[in-house]
C-alpha positions as CSV (number, residue, x, y, z in Angstrom):
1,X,-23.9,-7.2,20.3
2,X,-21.1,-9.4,19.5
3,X,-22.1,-9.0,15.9
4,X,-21.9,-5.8,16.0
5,X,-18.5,-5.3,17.3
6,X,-17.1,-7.8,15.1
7,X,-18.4,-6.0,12.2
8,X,-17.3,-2.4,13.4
9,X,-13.6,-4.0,13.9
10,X,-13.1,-5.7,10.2
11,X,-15.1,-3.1,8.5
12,X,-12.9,-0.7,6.2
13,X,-12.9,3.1,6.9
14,X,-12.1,5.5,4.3
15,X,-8.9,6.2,6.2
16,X,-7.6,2.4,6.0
17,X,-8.5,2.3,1.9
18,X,-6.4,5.3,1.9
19,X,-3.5,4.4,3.2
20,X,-3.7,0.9,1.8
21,X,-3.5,2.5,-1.3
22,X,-0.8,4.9,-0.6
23,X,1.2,2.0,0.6
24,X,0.7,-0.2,-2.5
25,X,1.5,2.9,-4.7
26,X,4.5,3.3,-2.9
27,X,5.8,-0.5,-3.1
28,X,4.5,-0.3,-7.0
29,X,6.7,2.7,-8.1
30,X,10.1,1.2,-5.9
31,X,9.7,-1.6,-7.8
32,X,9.2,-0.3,-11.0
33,X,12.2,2.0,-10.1
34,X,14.2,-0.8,-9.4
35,X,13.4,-3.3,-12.1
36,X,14.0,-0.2,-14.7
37,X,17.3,-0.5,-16.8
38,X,18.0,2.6,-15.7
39,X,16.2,3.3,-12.4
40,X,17.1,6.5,-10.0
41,X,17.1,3.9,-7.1
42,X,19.0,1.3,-8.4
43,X,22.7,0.8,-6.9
44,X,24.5,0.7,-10.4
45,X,23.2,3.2,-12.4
């Protein structure tokens, strides 16, 4: 049973993919923003 549990806890639910993704999206476009020329989000425009 100890198996078991083990493998429910580090097993990946649709819901933790998602927001691993949404968080790594996130994080990709501020620092695509920020290492832009130009970016919105950059301190001197």
């Amino acid at each position: 049973m100890a198996q078991d549990s083990r493998q429910n806890n580090t097993k990946f639910t649709f819901v933790d993919l998602a927001i691993v993704i949404i968080v790594l999206s996130i994080l990709t476009l501020m620092a695509i923003l920020y290492t832009l020329p130009c970016g919105t989000l950059s301190p001197s425009g």
